[in-house]
GUTI-684281 format. One record per residue (C-alpha): residue number from 1; x, y, z; chain. Coordinates in nm, 3 decimals, padded with zeros to 5 digits. Layout:
N
+-----+---------+---------+---------+--------+
! num !      c1 !      c2 !      c3 ! cadena !
+-----+---------+---------+---------+--------+
! NUM !       X !       Y !       Z !      A !
...
+-----+---------+---------+---------+--------+
end
This chain:
332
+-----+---------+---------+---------+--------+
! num !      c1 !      c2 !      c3 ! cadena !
+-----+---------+---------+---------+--------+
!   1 ! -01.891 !  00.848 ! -01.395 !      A !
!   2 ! -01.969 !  00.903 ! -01.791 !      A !
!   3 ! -01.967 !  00.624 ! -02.035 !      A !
!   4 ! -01.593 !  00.588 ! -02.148 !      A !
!   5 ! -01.390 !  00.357 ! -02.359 !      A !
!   6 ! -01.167 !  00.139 ! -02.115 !      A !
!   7 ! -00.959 !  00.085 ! -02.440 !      A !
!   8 ! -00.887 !  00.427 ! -02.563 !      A !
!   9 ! -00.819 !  00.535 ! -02.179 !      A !
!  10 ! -00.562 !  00.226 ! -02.157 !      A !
!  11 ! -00.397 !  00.381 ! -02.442 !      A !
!  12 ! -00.379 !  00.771 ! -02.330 !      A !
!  13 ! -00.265 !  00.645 ! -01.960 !      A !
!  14 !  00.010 !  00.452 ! -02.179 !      A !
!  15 !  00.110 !  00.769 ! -02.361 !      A !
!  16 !  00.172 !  00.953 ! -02.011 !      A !
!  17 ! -00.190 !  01.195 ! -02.044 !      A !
!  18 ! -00.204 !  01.262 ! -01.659 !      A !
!  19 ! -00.572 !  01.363 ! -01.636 !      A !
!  20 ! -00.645 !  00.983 ! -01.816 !      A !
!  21 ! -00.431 !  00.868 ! -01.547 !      A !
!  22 ! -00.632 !  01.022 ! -01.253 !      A !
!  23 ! -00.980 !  00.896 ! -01.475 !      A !
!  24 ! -00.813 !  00.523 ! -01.456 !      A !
!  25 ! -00.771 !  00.562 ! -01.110 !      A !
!  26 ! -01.088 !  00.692 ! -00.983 !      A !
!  27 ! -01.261 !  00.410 ! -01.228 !      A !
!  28 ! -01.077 !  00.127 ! -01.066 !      A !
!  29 ! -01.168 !  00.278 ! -00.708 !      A !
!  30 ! -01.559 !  00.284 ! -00.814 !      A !
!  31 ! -01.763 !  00.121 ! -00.548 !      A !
!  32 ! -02.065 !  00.129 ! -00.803 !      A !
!  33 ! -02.139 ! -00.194 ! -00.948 !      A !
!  34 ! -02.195 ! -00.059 ! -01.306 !      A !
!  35 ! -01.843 !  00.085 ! -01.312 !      A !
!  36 ! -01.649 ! -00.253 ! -01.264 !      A !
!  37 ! -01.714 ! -00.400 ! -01.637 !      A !
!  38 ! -01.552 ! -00.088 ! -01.745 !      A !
!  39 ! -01.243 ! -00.100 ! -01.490 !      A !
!  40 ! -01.219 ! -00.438 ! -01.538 !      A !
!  41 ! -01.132 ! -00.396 ! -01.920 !      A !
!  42 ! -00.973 ! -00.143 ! -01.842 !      A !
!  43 ! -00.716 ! -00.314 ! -01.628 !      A !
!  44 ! -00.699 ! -00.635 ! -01.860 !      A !
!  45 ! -00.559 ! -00.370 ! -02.107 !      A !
!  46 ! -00.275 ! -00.176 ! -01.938 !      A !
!  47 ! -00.157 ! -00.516 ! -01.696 !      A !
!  48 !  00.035 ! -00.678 ! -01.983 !      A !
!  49 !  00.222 ! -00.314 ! -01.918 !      A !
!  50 !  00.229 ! -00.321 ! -01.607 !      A !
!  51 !  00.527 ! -00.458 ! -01.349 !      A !
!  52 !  00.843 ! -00.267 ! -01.487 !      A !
!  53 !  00.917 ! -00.102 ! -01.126 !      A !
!  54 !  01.029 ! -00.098 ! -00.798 !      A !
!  55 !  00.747 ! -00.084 ! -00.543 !      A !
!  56 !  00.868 !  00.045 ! -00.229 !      A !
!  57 !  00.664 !  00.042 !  00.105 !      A !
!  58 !  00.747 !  00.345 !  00.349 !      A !
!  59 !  00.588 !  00.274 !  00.704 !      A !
!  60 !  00.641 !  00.453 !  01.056 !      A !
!  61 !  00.431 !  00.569 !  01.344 !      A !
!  62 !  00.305 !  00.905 !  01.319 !      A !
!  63 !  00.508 !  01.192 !  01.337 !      A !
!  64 !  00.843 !  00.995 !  01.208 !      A !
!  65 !  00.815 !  01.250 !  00.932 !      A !
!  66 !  00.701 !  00.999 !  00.624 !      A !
!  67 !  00.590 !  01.263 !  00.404 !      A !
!  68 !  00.884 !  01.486 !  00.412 !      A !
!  69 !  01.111 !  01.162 !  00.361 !      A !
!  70 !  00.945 !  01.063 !  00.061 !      A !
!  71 !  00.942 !  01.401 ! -00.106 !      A !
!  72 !  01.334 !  01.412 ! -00.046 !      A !
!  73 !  01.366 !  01.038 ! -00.170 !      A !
!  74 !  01.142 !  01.146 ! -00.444 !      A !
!  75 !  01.324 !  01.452 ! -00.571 !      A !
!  76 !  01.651 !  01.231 ! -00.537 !      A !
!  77 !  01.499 !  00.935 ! -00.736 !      A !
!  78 !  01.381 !  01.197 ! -01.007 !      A !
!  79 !  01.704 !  01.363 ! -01.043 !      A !
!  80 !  01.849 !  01.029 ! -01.123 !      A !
!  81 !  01.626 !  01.001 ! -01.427 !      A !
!  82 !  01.340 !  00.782 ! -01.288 !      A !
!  83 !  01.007 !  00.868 ! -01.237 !      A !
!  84 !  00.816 !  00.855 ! -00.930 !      A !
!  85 !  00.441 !  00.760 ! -00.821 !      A !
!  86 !  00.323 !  00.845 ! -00.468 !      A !
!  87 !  00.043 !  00.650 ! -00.334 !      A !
!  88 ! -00.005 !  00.800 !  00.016 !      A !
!  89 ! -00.293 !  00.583 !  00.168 !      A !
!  90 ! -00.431 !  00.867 !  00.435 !      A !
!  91 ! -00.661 !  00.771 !  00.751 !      A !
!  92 ! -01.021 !  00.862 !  00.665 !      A !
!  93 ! -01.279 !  01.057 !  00.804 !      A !
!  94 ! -01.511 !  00.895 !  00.991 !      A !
!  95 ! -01.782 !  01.156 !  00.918 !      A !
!  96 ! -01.703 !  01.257 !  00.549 !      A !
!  97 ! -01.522 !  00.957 !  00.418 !      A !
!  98 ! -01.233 !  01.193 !  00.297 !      A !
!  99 ! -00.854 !  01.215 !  00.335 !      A !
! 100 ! -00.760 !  01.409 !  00.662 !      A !
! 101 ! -00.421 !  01.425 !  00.626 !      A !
! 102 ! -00.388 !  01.568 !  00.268 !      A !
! 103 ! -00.010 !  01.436 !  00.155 !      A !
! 104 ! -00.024 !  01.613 ! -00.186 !      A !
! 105 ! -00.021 !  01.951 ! -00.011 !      A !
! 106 !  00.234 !  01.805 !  00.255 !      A !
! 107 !  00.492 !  01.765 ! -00.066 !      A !
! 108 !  00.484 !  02.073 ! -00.224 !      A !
! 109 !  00.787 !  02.046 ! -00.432 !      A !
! 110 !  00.774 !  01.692 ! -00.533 !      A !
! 111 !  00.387 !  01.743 ! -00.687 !      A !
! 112 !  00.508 !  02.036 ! -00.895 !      A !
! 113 !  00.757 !  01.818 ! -01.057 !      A !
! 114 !  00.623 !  01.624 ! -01.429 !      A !
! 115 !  00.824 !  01.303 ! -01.360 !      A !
! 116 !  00.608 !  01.268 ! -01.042 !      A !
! 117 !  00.256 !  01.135 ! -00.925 !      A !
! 118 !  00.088 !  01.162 ! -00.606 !      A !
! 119 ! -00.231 !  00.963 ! -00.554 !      A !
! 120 ! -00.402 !  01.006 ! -00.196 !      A !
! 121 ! -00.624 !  00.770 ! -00.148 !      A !
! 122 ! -00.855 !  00.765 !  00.177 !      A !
! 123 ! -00.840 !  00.415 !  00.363 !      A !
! 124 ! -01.247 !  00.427 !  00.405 !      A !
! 125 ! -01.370 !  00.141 !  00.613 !      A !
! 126 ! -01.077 ! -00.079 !  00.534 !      A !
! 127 ! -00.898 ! -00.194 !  00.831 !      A !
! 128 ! -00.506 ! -00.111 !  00.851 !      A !
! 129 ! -00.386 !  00.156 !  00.603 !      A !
! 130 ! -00.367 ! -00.010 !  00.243 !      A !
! 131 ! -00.708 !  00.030 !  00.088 !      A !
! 132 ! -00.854 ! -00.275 ! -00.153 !      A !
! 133 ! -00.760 ! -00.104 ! -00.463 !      A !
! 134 ! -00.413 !  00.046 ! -00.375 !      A !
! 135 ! -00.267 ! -00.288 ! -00.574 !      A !
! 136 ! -00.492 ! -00.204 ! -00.908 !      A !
! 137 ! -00.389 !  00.173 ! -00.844 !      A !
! 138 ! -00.002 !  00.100 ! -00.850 !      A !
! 139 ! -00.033 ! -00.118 ! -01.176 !      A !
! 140 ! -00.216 !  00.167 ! -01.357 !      A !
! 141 !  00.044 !  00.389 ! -01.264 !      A !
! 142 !  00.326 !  00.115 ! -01.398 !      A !
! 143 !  00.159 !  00.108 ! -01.697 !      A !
! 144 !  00.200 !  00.482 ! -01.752 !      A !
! 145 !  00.562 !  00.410 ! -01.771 !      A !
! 146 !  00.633 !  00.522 ! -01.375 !      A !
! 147 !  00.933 !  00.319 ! -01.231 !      A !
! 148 !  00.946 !  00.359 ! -00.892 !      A !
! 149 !  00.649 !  00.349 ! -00.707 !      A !
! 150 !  00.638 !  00.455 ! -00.331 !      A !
! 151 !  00.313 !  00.351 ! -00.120 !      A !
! 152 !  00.319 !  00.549 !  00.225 !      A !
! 153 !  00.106 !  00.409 !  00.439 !      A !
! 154 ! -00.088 !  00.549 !  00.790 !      A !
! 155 !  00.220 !  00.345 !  01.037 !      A !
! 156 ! -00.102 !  00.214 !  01.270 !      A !
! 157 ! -00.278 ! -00.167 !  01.295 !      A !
! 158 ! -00.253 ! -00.379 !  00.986 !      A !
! 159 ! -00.118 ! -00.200 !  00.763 !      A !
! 160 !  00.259 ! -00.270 !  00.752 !      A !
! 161 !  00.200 ! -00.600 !  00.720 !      A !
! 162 ! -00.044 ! -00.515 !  00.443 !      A !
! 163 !  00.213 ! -00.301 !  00.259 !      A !
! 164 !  00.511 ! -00.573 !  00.275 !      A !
! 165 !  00.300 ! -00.827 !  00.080 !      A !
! 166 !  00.228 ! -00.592 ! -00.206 !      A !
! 167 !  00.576 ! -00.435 ! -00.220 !      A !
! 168 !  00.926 ! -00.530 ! -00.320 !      A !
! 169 !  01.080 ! -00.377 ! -00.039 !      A !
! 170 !  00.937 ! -00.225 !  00.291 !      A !
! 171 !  01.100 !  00.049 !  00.438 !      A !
! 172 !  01.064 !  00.097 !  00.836 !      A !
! 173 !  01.145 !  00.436 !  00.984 !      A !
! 174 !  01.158 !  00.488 !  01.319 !      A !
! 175 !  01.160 !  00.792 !  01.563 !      A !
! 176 !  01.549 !  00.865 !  01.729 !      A !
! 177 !  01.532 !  00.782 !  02.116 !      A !
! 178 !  01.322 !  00.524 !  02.219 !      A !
! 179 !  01.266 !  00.144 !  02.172 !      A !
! 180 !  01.038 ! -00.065 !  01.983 !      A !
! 181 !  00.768 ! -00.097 !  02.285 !      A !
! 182 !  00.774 !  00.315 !  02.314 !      A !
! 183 !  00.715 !  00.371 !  01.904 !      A !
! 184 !  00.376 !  00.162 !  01.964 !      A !
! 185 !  00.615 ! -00.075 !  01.657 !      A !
! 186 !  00.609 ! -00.420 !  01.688 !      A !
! 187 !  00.879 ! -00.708 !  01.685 !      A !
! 188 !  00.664 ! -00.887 !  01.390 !      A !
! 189 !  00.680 ! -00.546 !  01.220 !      A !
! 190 !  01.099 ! -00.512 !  01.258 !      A !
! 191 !  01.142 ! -00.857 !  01.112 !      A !
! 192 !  00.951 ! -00.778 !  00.783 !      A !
! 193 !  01.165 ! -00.401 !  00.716 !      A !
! 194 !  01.477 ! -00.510 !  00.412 !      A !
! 195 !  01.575 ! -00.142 !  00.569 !      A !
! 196 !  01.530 !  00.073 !  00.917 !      A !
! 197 !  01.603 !  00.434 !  00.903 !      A !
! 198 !  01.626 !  00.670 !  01.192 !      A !
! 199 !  01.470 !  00.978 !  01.055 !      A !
! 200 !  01.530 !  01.323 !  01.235 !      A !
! 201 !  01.926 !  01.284 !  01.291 !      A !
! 202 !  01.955 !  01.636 !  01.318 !      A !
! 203 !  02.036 !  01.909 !  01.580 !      A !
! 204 !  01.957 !  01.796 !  01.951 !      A !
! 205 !  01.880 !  01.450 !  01.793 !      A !
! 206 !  02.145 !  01.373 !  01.644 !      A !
! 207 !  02.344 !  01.130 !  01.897 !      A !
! 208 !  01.979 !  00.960 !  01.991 !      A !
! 209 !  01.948 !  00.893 !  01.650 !      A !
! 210 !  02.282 !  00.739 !  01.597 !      A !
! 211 !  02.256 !  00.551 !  01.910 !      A !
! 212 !  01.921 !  00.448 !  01.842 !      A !
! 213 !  02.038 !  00.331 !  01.516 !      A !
! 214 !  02.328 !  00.094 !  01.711 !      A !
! 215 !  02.100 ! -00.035 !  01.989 !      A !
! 216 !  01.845 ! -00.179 !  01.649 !      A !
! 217 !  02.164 ! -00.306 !  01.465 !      A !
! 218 !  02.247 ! -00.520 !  01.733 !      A !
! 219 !  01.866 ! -00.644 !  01.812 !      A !
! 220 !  01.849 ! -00.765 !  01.449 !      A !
! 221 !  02.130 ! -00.962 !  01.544 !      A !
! 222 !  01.916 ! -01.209 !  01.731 !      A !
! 223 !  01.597 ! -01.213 !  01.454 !      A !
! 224 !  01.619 ! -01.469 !  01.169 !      A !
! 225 !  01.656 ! -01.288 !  00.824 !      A !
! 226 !  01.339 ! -01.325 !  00.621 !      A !
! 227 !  01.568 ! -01.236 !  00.312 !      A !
! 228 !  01.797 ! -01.492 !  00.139 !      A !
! 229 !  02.120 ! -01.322 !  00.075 !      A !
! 230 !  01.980 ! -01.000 !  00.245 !      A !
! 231 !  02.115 ! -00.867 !  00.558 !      A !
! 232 !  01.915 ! -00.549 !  00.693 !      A !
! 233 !  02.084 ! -00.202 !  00.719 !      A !
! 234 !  02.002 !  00.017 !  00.958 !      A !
! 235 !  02.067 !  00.370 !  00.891 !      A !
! 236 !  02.006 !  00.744 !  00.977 !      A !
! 237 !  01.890 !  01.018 !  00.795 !      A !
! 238 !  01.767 !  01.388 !  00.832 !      A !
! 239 !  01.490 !  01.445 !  00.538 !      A !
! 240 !  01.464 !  01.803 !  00.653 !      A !
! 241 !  01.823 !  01.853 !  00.577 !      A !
! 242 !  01.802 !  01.593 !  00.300 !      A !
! 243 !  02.103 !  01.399 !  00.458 !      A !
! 244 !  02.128 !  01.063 !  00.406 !      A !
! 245 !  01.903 !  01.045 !  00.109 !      A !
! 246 !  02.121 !  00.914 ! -00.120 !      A !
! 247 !  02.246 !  00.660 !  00.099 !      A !
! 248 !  01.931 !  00.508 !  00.143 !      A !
! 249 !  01.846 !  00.516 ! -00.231 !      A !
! 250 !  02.183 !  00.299 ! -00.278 !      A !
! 251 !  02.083 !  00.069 ! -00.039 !      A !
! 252 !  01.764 !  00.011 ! -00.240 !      A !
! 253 !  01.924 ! -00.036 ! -00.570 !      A !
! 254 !  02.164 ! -00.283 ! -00.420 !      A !
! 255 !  01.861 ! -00.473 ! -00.271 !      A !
! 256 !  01.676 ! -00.483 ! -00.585 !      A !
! 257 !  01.988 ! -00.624 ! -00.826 !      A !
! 258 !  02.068 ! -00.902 ! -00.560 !      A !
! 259 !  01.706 ! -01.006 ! -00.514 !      A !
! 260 !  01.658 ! -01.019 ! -00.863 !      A !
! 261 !  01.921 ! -01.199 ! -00.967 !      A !
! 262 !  01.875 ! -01.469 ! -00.715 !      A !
! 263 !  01.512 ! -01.454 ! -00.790 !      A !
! 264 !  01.351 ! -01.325 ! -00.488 !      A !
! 265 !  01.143 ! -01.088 ! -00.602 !      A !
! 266 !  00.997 ! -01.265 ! -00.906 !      A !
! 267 !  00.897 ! -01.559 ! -00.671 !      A !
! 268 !  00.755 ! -01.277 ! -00.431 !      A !
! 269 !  00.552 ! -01.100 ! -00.694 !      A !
! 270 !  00.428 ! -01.487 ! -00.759 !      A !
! 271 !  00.291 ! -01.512 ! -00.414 !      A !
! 272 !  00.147 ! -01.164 ! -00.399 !      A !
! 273 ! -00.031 ! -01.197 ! -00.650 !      A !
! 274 ! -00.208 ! -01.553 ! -00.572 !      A !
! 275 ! -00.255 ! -01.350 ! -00.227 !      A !
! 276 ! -00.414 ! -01.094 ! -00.365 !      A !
! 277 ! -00.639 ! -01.341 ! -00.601 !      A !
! 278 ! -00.794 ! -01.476 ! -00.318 !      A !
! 279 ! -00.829 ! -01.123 ! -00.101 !      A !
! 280 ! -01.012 ! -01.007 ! -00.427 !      A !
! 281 ! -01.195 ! -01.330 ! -00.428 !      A !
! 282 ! -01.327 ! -01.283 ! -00.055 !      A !
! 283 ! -01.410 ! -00.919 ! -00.175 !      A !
! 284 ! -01.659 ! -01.038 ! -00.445 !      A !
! 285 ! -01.832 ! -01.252 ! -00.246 !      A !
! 286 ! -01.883 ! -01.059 !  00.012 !      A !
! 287 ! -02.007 ! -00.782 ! -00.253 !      A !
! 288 ! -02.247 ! -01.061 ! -00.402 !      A !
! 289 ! -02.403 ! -01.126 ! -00.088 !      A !
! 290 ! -02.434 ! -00.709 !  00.008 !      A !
! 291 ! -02.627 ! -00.672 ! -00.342 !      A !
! 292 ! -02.834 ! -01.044 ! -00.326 !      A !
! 293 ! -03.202 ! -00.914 ! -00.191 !      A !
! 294 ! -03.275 ! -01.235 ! -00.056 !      A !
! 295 ! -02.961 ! -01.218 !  00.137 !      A !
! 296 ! -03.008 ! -00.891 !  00.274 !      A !
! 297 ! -03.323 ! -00.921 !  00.389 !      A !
! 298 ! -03.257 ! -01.254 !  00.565 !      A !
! 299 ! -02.892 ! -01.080 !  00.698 !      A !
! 300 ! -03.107 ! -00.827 !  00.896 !      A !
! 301 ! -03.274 ! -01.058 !  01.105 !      A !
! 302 ! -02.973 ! -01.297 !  01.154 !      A !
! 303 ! -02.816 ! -00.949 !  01.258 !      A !
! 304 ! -03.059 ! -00.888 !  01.504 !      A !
! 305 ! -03.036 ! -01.294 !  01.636 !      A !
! 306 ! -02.646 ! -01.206 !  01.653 !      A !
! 307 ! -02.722 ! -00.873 !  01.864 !      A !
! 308 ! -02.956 ! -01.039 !  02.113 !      A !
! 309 ! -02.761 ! -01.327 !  02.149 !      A !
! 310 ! -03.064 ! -01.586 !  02.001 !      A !
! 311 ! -02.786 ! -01.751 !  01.806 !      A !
! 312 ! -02.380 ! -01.765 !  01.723 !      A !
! 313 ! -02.207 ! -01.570 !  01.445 !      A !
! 314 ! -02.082 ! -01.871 !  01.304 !      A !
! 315 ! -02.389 ! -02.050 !  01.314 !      A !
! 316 ! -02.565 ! -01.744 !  01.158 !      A !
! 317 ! -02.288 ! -01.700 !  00.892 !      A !
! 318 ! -02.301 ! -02.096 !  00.798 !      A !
! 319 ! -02.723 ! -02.007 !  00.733 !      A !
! 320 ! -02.638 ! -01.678 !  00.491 !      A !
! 321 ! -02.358 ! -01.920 !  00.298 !      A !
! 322 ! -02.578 ! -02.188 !  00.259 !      A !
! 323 ! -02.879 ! -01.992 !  00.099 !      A !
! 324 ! -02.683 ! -01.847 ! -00.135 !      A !
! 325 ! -02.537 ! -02.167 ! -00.220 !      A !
! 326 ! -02.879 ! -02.289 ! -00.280 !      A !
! 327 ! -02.994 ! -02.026 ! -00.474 !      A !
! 328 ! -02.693 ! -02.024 ! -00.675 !      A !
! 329 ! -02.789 ! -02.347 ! -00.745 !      A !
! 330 ! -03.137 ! -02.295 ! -00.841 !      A !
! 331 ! -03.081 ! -01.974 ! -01.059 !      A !
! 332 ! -02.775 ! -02.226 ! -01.230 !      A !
+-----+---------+---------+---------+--------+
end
């Protein structure tokens, strides 16, 4: 990437210039060293405008039909006035690194609309489906004045879990017809959805879907409510006939007034972001030990001590920490 000013780029992603937007992003998801002095001022000047939205996590397995929910819950949202950014975090290649799933071309109507942004973003080597920079990513896009942010993630390993501790409000859809143990979904993940939705209520589906929807109403009966003041709906909805849209886009406007007012969110936001202080911390680190030559040269052979089974990981990792505490020391 050219030589920019981080300042002048704050200021055209403020004034809603889409193609600075994009810039901002792919600066911020730099993996080269030289670009992080630049992203770095670059985020110091648009987070003062950042945090004026809902963020909304969307999570299922596979196949629930994410994409085509958020298009219709984006179109809705937009045609109330708002205006909506899509980060859809898509499973990687493992040869080329790329997205494989492609979600801008899955929501053809919602990316030809001005009052929307759709940001795939490949998931790499991270584990789960939220990638390291998907929480600098949605406060670039708050900062260009976009209220509602919705961050689809891949509905495999880690990364619900990942998703509800950078959202407001996580979003659980399910597939009509089977339980919990069949949809590969976990109890952990039920407890931390503030809404289920049975997606694909429609034709031959339709009673599965309702009935599905009773038989998780009544489990959520017996888990403890990880909400104060919040008691989770569970609802159906057919985003190919775009029924049930607006009842789920209720539901989140009535969770975000009560939560605010009783505080919930601001004290979430709180703990999200000391969280994600000490994830980026950990990141650093690990970065300054990558790009330390002494480190790496001495990280091959522990490696290979590791492989062979000469010595322990923990033994080998307590050697690596300690040299660069001692050369830290030394260069200091």
């Amino acid at each position: 990437m050219n030589a920019i000013d981080p300042q002048q780029l704050a200021e055209q992603v403020r004034a809603g210039d889409r193609r600075a937007l994009a810039r901002a992003i792919t600066l911020v998801e730099s993996s080269r060293p030289r670009d992080r002095d630049q992203a770095n001022e670059l985020l110091t000047a648009l987070s003062p405008h950042a945090g004026n939205s809902i963020r909304i996590g969307i999570s299922g397995v596979p196949g629930v039909g994410k994409s085509t929910f958020i298009e219709c819950l984006g179109n809705h949202v937009i045609d109330r006035g708002h205006k909506v950014a899509v980060l859809a975090v898509d499973p990687s290649s493992a040869i080329s690194g790329g997205s494989i799933l492609g979600d801008k071309t899955r929501m053809e109507t919602l990316s030809r609309r001005l009052e929307a942004f759709i940001r795939p973003s490949p998931t790499g080597t991270m584990l789960g489906g939220v990638t390291r920079h998907t929480r600098e990513t949605m406060r670039i896009v708050e900062a260009a004045r976009f209220d509602v942010i919705l961050i689809e993630t891949v509905g495999v390993g880690q990364s619900e879990t990942d998703v509800a501790q950078m959202t407001d409000f996580f979003l659980l859809m399910l597939l009509p017809g089977g339980g919990d143990e069949l949809q590969g979904i976990k109890r952990g993940i039920v407890e931390l959805a503030d809404l289920i939705v049975v997606n694909k209520a429609d034709g031959d589906l339709a009673d599965a879907a309702r009935l599905s929807a009773a038989d998780y109403r009544g489990a959520l009966d017996f888990l403890h409510p990880h909400r104060p003041g919040w008691t989770v709906p569970v609802e159906t909805c057919s985003a190919l006939n775009n029924a049930g849209i607006d009842r789920t886009w209720k539901i989140i406007t009535d969770f975000r007034k009560t939560m605010t007012d009783n505080g919930v969110i601001q004290s979430a936001r709180a703990r999200q972001a000391r969280t994600w202080l000490w994830n980026e911390i950990s990141a650093t680190l690990l970065e300054s030990l990558h790009h330390n030559e002494a480190i790496r040269s001495r990280l091959t052979e522990l490696e290979r001590q590791v492989a062979d089974g000469r010595t322990s990981p923990r033994v080998a990792a307590r050697e690596i920490v300690s040299t660069f505490r001692h050369q830290d020391a030394s260069d200091s």
